[in-house]
C-alpha positions in Angstrom: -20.8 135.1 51.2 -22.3 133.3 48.1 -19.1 133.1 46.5 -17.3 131.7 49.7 -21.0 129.4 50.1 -20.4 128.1 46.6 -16.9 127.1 46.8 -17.6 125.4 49.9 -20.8 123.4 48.0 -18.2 122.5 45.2 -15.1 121.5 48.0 -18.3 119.4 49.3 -19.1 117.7 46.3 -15.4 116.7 45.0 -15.5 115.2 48.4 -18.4 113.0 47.6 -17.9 112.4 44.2 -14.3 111.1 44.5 -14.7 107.6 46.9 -18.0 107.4 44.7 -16.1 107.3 41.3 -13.7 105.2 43.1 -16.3 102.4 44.3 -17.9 102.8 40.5 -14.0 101.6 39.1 -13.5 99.3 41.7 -17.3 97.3 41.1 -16.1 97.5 37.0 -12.7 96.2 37.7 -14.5 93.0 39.5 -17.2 92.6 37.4 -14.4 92.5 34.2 -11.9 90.0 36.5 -15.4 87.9 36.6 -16.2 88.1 33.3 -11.9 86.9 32.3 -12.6 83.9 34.7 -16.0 82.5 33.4 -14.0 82.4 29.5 -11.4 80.0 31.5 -13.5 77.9 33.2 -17.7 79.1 32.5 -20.1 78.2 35.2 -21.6 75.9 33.3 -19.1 73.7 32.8 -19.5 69.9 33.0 -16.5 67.0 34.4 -14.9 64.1 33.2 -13.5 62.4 35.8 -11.9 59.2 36.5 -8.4 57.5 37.6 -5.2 56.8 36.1 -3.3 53.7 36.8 -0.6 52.0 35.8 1.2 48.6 36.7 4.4 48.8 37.7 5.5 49.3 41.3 7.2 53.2 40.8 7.1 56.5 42.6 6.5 58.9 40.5 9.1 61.8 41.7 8.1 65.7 42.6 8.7 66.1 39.1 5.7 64.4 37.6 3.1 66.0 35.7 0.2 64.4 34.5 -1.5 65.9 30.8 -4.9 64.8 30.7 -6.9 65.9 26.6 -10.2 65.8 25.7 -10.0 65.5 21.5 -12.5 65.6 18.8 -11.4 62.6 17.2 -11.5 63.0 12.8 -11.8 60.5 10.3 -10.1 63.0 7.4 -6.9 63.3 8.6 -7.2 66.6 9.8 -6.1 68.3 13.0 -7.8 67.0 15.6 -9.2 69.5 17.8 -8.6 70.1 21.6 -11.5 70.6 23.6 -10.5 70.6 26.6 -7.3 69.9 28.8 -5.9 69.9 32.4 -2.5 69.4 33.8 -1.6 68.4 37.2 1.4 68.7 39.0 2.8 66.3 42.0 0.0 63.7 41.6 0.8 62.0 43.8 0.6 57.7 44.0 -2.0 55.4 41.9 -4.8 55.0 41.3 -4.7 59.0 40.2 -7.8 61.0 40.3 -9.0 63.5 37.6 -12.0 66.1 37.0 -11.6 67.8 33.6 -13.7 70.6 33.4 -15.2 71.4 29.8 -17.7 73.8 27.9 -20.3 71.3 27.1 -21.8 73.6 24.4 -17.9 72.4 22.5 -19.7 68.9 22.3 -21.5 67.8 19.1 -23.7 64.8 20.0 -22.6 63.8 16.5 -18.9 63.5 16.8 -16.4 61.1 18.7 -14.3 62.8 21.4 -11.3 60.5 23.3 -9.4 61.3 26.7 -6.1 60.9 26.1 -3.3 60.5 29.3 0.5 61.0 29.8 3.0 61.5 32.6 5.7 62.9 32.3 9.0 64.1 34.4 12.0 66.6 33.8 10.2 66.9 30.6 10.3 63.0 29.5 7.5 61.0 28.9 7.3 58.2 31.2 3.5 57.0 30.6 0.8 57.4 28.4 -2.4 56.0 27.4 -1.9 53.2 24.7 -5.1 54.1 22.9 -7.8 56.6 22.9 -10.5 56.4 25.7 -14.0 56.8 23.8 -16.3 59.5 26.1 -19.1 61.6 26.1 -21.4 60.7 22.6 -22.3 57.5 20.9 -23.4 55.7 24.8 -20.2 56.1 26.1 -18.9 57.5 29.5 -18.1 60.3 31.4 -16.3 58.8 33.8 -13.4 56.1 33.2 -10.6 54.4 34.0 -7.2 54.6 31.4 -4.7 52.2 32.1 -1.4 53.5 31.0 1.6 51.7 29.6 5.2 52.4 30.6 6.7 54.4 27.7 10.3 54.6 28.8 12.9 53.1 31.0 13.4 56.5 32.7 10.3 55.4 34.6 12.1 52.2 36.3 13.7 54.8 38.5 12.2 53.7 41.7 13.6 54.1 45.9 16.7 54.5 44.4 16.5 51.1 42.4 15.5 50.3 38.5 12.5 48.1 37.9 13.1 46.6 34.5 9.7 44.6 33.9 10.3 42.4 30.5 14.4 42.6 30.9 17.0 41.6 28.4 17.9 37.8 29.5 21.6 37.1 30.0 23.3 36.0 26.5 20.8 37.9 24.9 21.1 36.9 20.9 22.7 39.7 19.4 20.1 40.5 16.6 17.3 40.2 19.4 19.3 42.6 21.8 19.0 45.0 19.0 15.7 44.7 17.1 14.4 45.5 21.4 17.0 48.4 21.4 14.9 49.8 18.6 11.7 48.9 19.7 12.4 50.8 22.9 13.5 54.2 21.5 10.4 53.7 18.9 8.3 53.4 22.1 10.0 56.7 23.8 8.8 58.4 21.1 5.0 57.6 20.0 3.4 60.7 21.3 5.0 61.9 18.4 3.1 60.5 15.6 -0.5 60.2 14.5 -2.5 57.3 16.7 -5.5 55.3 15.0 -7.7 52.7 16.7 -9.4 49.2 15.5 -11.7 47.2 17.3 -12.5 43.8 15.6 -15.0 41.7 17.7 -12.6 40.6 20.8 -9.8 42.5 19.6 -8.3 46.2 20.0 -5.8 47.1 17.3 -3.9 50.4 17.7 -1.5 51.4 15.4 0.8 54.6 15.1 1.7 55.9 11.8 4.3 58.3 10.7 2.0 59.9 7.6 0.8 57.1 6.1 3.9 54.6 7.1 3.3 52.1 9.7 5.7 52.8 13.2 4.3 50.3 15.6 0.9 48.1 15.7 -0.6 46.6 19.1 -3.0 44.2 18.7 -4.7 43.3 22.3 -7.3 41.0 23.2 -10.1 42.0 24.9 -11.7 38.5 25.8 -9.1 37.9 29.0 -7.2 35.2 27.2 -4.1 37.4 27.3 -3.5 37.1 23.5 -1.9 40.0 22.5 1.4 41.4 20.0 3.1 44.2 19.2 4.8 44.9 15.9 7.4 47.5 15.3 8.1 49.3 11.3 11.7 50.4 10.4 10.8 52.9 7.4 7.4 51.5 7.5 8.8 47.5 7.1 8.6 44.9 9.7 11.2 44.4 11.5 10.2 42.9 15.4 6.8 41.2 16.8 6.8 40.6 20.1 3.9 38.3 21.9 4.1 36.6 25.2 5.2 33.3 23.5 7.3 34.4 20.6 9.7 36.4 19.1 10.0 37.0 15.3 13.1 39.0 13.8 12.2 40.2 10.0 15.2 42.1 7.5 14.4 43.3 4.3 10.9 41.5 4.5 12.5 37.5 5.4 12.2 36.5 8.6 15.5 34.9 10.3 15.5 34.4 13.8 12.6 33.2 15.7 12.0 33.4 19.5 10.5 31.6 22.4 8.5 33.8 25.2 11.8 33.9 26.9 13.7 35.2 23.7 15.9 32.7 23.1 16.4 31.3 19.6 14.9 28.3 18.0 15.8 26.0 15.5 14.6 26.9 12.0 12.8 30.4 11.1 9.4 29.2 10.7 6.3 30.7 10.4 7.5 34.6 8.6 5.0 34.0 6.0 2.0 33.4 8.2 3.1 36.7 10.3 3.5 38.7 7.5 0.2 38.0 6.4 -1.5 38.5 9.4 0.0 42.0 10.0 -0.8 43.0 6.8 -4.7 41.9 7.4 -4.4 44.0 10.1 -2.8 46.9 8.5 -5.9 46.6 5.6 -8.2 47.5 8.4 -6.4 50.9 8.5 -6.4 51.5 5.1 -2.8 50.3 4.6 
């Protein structure tokens, strides 16, 4: 009988012991899946939030994706770091919410960090923040607003329609039709290249550089008074600024066709030297 007693205390026991060790792996299989999903996203963690807008009249279609970055921005020329980023799918009409979620132990209270914004659809870039948005340190926000700018005509498509704000004129001068050719595939393209920003009292200068060659400047105004230009580098030379009242054409340097606002030619290509000088004061502020 104790033999027979004993097996039966040890039948008893495997019984017991099994759903127990069972309960024991299941309670360590979710307390690791806990611990996986506080490194994504910790408890902690503190928001940006804001909106995205942008002016044009277009639906975005199913296949937009907005890419929202937090960056350290650096003065060195080295990598800037990501700190934190969020992508959205289907989002929908503006104004666009956002809540970034970051790990504010990643912030130093003595570096710059900048949002930076871009839809995009079937894999092209259709908007995108024209500068970096200044957050977090030095008295500046958590929560903003980023207007972007229309990168590429791609994102005319709209009900079936194309919205072409700023369109070629009939009897467009040849050399003008083609300096904007350019400027538009330069434009489809800037996420590509390193961004830098300016400001100079009531002026925002922002200028994109391919190493240390100039690809296109923006210099906007800040007071209201709509005074603004954008200047676009062949090989890191001048060759097209564009303002709401003018049009200047440059080759090899020499300017030789000037514009009014509604790009048609004027008589006598005046005024290169005072343009080239002012884009070079405003490349000086870069360093270039």
């Amino acid at each position: 009988m104790d033999g027979i007693e004993a097996r039966c205390a040890d039948h008893t026991a495997a019984r017991i012991a099994r759903p127990v060790a069972l309960a024991a792996a299941l309670s360590l299989a979710l307390a690791l899946a806990g611990c996986a999903s506080s490194s994504r996203a910790p408890r902690d963690a503190a928001h940006l939030t804001g909106t995205l807008v942008y002016r044009e009249p277009i639906a975005l279609p199913p296949s937009a994706r907005v890419e929202i970055q937090l960056v350290e921005l650096r003065d060195d020329g080295e990598q800037e770091p990501l700190v934190a980023e969020r992508l959205m799918d289907q989002p929908g009409p503006p104004p666009i919410a956002f809540s970034l979620p970051y790990d504010p132990r990643s912030i130093d209270a003595s570096r710059t960090y900048a949002l930076r914004a871009r839809i995009r659809a079937d894999g092209e870039l259709w908007f995108a923040s024209p500068f970096d948005v200044r957050v977090l340190t030095a008295g500046n926000p958590s929560r903003v607003e980023i207007l972007l700018d229309r990168v590429t005509d791609a994102a005319a498509v709209s009900a079936g329609r194309v919205l072409a704000p700023d369109p070629d004129p009939p009897g467009l001068d040849p050399r003008v039709a083609a300096v904007r050719q350019e400027a538009r595939a330069i434009d489809t393209r800037l996420d590509r290249f390193d961004m830098r920003e300016v400001v100079q009292g009531a002026e925002r200068l922002q200028l994109w550089v391919d190493g240390e060659r100039p690809v296109k400047l923006v210099a906007a105004d800040t007071s209201g008074l709509g005074r603004s230009a954008s200047y676009y580098f062949r090989d890191g030379e001048l060759f097209w600024v564009r303002s709401p009242s003018m049009g200047w054409v440059f080759e090899g340097g020499a300017l030789v066709l000037r514009t009014d606002g509604k790009l048609q030619p004027l008589a006598g290509a005046t005024g290169g030297a005072a343009v080239l000088g002012e884009v070079e004061s405003r490349l000086a502020l870069f360093g270039l």
